[in-house]
C-alpha positions in Angstrom: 51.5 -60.8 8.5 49.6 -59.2 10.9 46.7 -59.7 13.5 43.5 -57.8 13.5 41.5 -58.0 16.5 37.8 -56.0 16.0 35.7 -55.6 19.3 32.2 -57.0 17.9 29.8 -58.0 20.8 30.1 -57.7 24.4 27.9 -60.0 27.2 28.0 -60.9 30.7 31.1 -62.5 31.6 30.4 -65.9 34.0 33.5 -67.9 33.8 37.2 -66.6 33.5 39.6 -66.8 31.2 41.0 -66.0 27.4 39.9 -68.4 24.4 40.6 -68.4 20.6 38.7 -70.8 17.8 36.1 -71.0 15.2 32.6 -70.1 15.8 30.9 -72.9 15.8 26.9 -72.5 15.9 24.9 -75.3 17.5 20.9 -75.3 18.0 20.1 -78.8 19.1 23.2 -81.0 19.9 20.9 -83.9 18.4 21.3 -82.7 15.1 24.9 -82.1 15.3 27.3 -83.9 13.1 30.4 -81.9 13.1 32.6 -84.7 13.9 35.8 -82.3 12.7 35.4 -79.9 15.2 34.9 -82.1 18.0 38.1 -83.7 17.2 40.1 -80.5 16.8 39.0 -79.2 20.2 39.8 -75.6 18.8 36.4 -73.9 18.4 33.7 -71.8 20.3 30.4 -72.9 20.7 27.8 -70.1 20.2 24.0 -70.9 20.8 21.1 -69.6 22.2 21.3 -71.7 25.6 22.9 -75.0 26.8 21.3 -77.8 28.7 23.0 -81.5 29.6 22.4 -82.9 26.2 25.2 -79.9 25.2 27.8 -81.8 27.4 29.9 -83.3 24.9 30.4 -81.0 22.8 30.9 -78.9 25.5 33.8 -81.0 26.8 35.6 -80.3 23.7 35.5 -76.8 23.1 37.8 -74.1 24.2 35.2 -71.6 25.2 31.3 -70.6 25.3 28.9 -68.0 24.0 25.0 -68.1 24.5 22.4 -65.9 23.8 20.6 -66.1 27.3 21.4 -67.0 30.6 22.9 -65.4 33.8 25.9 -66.5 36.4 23.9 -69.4 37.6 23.1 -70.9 34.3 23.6 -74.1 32.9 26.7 -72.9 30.8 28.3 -70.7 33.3 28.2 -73.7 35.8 29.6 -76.4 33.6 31.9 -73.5 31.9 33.3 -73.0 35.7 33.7 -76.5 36.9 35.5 -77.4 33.2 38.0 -74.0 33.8 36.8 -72.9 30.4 35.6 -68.8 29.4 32.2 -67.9 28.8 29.8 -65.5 28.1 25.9 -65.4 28.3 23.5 -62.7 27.2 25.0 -61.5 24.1 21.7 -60.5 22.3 21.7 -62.1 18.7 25.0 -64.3 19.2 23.5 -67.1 16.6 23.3 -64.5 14.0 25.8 -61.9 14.6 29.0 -64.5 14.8 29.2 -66.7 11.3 30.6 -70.5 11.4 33.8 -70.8 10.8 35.0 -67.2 11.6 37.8 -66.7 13.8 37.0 -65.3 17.7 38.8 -64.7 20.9 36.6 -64.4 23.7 37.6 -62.6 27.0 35.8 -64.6 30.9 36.8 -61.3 32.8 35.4 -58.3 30.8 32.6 -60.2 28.5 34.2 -59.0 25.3 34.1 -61.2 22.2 36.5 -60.0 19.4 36.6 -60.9 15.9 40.3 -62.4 14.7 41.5 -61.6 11.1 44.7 -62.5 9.8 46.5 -59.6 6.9 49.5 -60.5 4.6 
């Protein structure tokens, strides 16, 4: 079995590390109801911009991709202060990375990869 890792999008890094999980897509945190993924803790949240009413589900993810912001954004703060990677301005994110799909996203050079498992 081996590991395929495909460079497929590259943003501003704003908070440092290495994470791995599932793409999970969120709009409006209101209208979430992924209980399953909150519990696993194991997933990426990709949206177009965060806000405070993102905060728990932002407590419970391993890392963070929006479609806008800078180093003083909402995400990159709370990303900072919870010692979790993520990156901001990767044009498109919501459409280019699908739910469910497996990612690894890099704080220090911005670079999201796609993860894919062959037997």
């Amino acid at each position: 079995m081996s590991i395929i890792k495909k460079l497929i999008a590259k943003g501003i890094p704003t908070s440092t590390g290495i994470a791995k999980g599932k793409v999970l897509v969120v709009f409006d945190p209101y209208k979430f109801d992924n209980v399953e993924f909150l519990s696993s803790g194991n997933f990426i949240l990709v949206t177009t911009y965060t806000n405070p009413d993102f905060e728990m589900i932002m407590f419970k993810c391993s890392g963070f991709i929006s479609e806008k912001g800078g180093v003083t954004c909402h995400m990159s703060i709370v990303a900072r202060e919870l010692n979790k990677p993520a990156v901001v301005a990767v044009e498109g994110a919501t459409k280019i990375f699908k739910e469910n799909s497996e990612l690894e996203i890099n704080g220090y050079t911005g670079e999201i990869f796609e993860i894919k498992t062959e037997r």
